[in-house]
C-alpha angles and dihedrals in degrees: 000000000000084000089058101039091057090054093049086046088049101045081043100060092035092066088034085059094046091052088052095046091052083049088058097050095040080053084078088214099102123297129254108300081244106061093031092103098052088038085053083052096044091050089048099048111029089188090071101058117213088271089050102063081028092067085038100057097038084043083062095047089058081053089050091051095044098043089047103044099030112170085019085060082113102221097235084066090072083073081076088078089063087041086046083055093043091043091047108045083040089062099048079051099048081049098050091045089055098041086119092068109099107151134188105161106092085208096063088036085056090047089045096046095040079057103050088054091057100053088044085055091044082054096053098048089046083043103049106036100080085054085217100135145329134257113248094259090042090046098044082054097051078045092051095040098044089050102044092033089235131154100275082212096053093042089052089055093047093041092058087046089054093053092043088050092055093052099045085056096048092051085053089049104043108035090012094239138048124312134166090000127074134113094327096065091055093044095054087041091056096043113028093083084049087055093050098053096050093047085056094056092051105044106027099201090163087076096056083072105036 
């Protein structure tokens, strides 16, 4: 019965992050750090929607954990590539369901985007709190950071710049300004693990597995 409780927790904070996620982009103020570089795709080649190249890049940081631990690639993380299907098509439906959302006024796009930071939040704490398995960018991270001994905290953050660095060349390259990134993306970059925190204080799901 445990066994079956984390994995609803988890599915349950994998769609809940997709849905934030969506908020943040719908915002129009630049979508998560995370999910800059596969917005910045989407944008350039309508054909491929945002879960698509969703599903693509996280697709290639399962192949970075795998390549860099190798026999340490602990057998139960090849499930990611059945979250990366769930994560993905939820996105392209959390899109599609808030396709009415165009918005103009910065006010509501603050309020939009503010929000969006706090479902995803609300994700990560629901996510996180069983400690079953990572999400392809969190798991690439704890990959980086166990083979090069680095800070897990200070590669996340590098990680994500990274991210953020290679979309914004991309927009330059493919539109020739800026596109799918913007202050939102900095915003939610700078919050969201404020927001986590707090949500954790407030719901303390890690005791619901202790």
């Amino acid at each position: 019965m445990d066994f079956i409780k984390k994995w609803f927790y988890f599915i349950i904070g994998v769609l809940i992050n997709s849905f934030g996620i969506a908020l943040i982009t719908k915002g129009a103020l630049g979508t998560s750090p995370i999910s800059s570089v596969p917005y910045v795709l989407s944008l350039q080649f309508p054909s491929f929607s945002f879960g698509m190249t969703t599903f693509l890049i996280n697709s290639l940081f399962i192949l970075v954990q795998i390549i860099l631990l190798k026999k340490n690639f602990k057998p139960l993380q090849f499930l990611q590539f059945g979250v990366n299907i769930l994560f993905s098509s939820f996105i392209d439906f959390s899109m599609s369901l808030l396709s009415f959302l165009e918005l103009s006024n910065i006010w509501m796009q603050m309020l939009t985007l503010l929000l969006g930071c706090l479902v995803l939040a609300i994700g990560i704490n629901f996510e996180v709190a069983p400690k079953i398995m990572f999400v392809p960018g969190e798991g690439a991270v704890q990959a980086i950071s166990d083979t090069f001994h680095t800070n897990f905290g200070r590669t996340k953050v590098a990680f994500d710049t990274t991210l953020m660095g290679i979309a914004l060349l991309l927009s330059f390259l493919f539109f020739g300004h800026l596109n799918g990134l913007g202050i939102g993306t900095i915003i939610s970059a700078l919050i969201v693990g404020l927001f986590v925190n707090g949500v954790r204080n407030i719901l303390h799901l890690e005791q619901k597995f202790s």
